[in-house]
N, C-alpha and C positions, 0 to 999 in steps of 0.2 A: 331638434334632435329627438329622437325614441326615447320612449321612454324606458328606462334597466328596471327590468325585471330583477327583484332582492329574495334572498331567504334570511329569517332571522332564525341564527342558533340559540335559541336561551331566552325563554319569556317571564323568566324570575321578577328579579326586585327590580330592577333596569330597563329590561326586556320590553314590558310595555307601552313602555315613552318611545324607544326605537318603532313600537309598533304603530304606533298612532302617528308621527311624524311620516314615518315611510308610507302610510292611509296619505298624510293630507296632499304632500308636496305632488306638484303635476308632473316632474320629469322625471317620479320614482313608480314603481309597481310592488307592492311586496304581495308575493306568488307561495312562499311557503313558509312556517313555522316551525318551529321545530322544539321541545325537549322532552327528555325524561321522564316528567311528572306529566302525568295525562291527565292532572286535574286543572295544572296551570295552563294547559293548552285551554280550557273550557272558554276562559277569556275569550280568546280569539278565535272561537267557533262562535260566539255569543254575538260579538263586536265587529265581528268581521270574516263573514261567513264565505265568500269566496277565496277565501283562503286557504289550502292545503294546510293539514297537519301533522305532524307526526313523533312521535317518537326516537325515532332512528334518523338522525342527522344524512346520513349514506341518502335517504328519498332527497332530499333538497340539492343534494351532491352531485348526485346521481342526474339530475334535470336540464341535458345541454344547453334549455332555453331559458336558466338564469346565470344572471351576469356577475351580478354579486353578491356575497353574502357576510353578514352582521354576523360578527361572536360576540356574544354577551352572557357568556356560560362562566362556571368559578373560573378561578385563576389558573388554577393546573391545567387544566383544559383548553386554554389558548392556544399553546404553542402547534398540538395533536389538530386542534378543528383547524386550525389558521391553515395550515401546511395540508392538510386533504383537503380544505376549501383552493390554495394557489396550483396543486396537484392537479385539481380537476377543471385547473383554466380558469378559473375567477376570481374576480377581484373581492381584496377581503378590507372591512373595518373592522378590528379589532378592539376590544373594550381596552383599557388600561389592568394593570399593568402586561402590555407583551406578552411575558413569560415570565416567570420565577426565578430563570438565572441570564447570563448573557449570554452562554454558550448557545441556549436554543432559542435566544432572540437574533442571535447571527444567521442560525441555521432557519428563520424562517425569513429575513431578511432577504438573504442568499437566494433561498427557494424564490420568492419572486422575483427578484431580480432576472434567475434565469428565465422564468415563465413568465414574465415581458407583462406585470399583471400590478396591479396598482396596491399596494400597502400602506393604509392608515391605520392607527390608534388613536384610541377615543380618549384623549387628554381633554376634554370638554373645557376647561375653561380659558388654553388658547384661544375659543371663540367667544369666551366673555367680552361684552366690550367694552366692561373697564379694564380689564387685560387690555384689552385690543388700545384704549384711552391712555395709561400706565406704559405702554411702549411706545409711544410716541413720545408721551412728557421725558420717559428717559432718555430717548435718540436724539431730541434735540435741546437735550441738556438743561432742561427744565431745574435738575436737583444736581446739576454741577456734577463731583466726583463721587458717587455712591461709596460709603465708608460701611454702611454692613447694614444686614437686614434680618428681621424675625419674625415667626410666624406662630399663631397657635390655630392649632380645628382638635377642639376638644367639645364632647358633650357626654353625656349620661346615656352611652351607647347611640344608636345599635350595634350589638356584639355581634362580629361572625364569627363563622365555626371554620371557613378555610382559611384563612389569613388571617396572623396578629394585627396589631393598632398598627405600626408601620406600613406593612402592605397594604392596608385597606387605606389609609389618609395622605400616609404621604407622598402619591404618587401625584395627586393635587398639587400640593405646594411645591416640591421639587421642580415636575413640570411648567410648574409659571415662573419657577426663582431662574431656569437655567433657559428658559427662551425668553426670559426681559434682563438677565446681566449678560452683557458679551464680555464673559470672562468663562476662564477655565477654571473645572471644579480640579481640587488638588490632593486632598484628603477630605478622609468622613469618619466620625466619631459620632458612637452613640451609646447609651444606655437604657434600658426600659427592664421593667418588673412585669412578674405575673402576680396581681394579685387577685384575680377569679379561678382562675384555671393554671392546671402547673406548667400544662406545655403552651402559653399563649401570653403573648405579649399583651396590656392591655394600655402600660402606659409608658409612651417614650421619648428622650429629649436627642436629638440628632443635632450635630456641630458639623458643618462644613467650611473649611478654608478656600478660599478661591484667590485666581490671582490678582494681582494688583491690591493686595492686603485686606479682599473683603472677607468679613467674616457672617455666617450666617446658623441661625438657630431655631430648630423648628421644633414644637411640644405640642406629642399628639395624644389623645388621649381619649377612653371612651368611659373614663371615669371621672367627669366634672360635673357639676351640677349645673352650669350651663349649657348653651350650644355657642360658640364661641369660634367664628371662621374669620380672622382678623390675620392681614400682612401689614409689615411697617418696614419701610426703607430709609435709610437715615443719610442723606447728601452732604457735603460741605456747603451747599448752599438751602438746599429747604427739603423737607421731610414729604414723605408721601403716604398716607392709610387707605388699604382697601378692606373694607369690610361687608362680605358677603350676605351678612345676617340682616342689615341693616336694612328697615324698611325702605328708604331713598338716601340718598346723599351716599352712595355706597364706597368714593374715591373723594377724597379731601388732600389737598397740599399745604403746606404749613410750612410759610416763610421763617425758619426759625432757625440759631444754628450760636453755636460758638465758635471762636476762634483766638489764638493768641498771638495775631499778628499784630497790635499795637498794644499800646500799655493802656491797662484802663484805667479810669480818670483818679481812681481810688490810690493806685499805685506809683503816678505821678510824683516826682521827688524823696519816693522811698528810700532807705538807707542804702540799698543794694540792689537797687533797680530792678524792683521783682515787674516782672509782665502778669497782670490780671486777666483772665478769662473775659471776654467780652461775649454775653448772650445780647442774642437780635432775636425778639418777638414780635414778627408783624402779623399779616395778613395770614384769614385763613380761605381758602379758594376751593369753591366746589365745583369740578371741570364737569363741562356736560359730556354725558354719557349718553348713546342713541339705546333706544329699550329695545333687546330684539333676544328671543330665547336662543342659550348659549348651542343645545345640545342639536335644534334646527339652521342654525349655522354651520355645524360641523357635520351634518348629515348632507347639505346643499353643496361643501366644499366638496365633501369625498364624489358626490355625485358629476360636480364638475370633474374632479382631476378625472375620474373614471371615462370622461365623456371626450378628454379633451387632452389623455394623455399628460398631465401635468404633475408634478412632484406634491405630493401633499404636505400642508405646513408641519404638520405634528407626522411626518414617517419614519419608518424602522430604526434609519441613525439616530433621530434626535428622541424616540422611545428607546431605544440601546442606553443613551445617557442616563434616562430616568431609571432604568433596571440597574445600571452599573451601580450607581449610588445609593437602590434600595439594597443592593446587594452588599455591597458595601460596609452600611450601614449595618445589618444581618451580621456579618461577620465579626465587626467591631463590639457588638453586645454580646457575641461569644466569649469574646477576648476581653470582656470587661472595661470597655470601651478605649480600648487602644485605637491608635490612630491606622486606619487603612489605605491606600494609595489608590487614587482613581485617577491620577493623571493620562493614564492611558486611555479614556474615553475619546472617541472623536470628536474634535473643536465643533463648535455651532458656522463657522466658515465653511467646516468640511461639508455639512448637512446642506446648507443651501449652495 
């Protein structure tokens, strides 16, 4: 196949690693650059000098002989670059999150749709593969019936300036909670403080109910004194950790579990036949994981669906979820964390 010709919007904090991937891989070309800051362009006059640059997103746009192009610009900016990049016939990768609300994650949804043009988002750690490891052990029931799960990505910043600790983290963990349970999210509760800034969230605790009585809790926070990227799933039959920080061993299973389906030994001829808790501690199993960088797996997918016409794993529907729920969640810490109704997001059935 040709190779697609890319533009990347947005050479910031991100932006680079999109640059350097879309350099290496054979069946990509990235032909122009683009942002704002004409100092962060230097990079990529320095690094990689047959490159176009520019300032004015509209030259990359504007270029009928690119195919597609990378947004990796703030948040607010999505939805505007996304929709003039599928406006002008090409296929777009979008960073996470989407858009800010659902309404204009429909509307650029929609826009491709009509314009017959490929829409990804850059939920990068669908292509982690202990994600990728993590949904397999859940499909074939490795940890039995998942009873609830929690997560923290807390560290001692970095702070941004466009997006509170919610937008900026949990669009991670949400993303992995709702494409490894096939369950429907039902409600979201949350609460967070500002305690740097008065308009900015900086540390937040998010409750989502799902169905089939899971219950899930995520604490994000740029005010710990750790860095701390740890999920934990709790089965009826064995537990699962992944932790991202960790130099190896990054996905551990843990045969472990109570139950009070028989009486324990303790209980036996009690006066009123009390059932005891039965804890089982066995084995703890560290599943192999293949090493391969997350962010060049999901730049190699988009490039296939793009090449091959294919629906991408992480597109517009199953990013619509993860906005529903950031959204959601937003609301809920308006309202002092009353509970918000998300059952009307699209099922994960609907998505694929």
């Amino acid at each position: 196949m040709e190779r697609l010709r890319l533009a990347l919007l947005g050479v910031g904090y991100w932006g680079p690693n999109y640059a350097r991937l879309l350099h290496e891989l054979h069946d990509a070309e990235l032909v122009w650059a683009c942002d704002l800051d004409s100092e962060a362009l230097e990079l990529i006059r320095l690094r990689y000098p047959a490159v176009n640059v520019s300032t004015d997103p509209e030259s990359a746009l504007a270029d009928t002989s690119v195919d597609a192009v990378v947004v990796a610009t703030p948040t607010s900016t999505h939805a505007p670059l996304s929709l003039a990049a599928i406006q002008s016939g090409k296929h777009v990768l979008c960073e996470k999150p989407l858009a800010p609300t659902s309404e204009e994650s429909v509307e650029v949804i929609e826009a491709a749709r009509e314009a017959g043009v490929v829409l990804m988002v850059g939920h990068t750690f669908i292509f982690n593969p202990a994600v990728r490891r993590m949904r397999e052990l859940l499909e074939t029931g490795e940890l039995g019936q998942v009873l609830y799960c929690h997560s923290a990505r807390t560290a001692l910043g970095p702070i941004r300036r466009d997006v509170n600790a919610l937008w900026d983290l949990a669009p991670h963990d949400v993303s992995i909670l709702l494409h490894l349970l096939d369950e429907q999210p039902l409600y979201v509760s949350a609460h967070g403080e500002r305690y740097l800034r008065d308009n900015t969230e900086d540390v937040v605790f998010v409750t989502l109910r799902m169905t089939n009585r899971i219950l899930v809790n995520l604490h994000l926070s740029w005010l710990d004194p750790y860095k701390v990227r740890r999920m934990t799933f709790i089965g009826d039959r064995k537990m699962m950790i992944f932790d991202d920080v960790a130099a190896d061993e990054k996905l551990r299973v843990y045969d472990k579990g109570a139950s009070y389906e028989a009486p324990a030994e303790e209980a036996r001829g009690a006066a009123y036949g009390e059932y005891g808790a039965i804890l089982r501690d066995g084995d703890i199993v560290i599943p192999k994981v293949r090493s391969a960088e997350p962010l060049r797996e999901q730049i190699s997918h988009f490039l296939d669906c793009c090449q091959q016409g294919l629906t991408p794993e992480t597109d517009g529907m199953s990013a619509l979820r993860v906005v529903g729920v950031l959204e959601a969640a937003s609301e809920s810490m308006r309202r002092d964390g009353e509970q918000i109704d998300v059952s009307w997001l699209p099922s994960r059935t609907k998505i694929t």
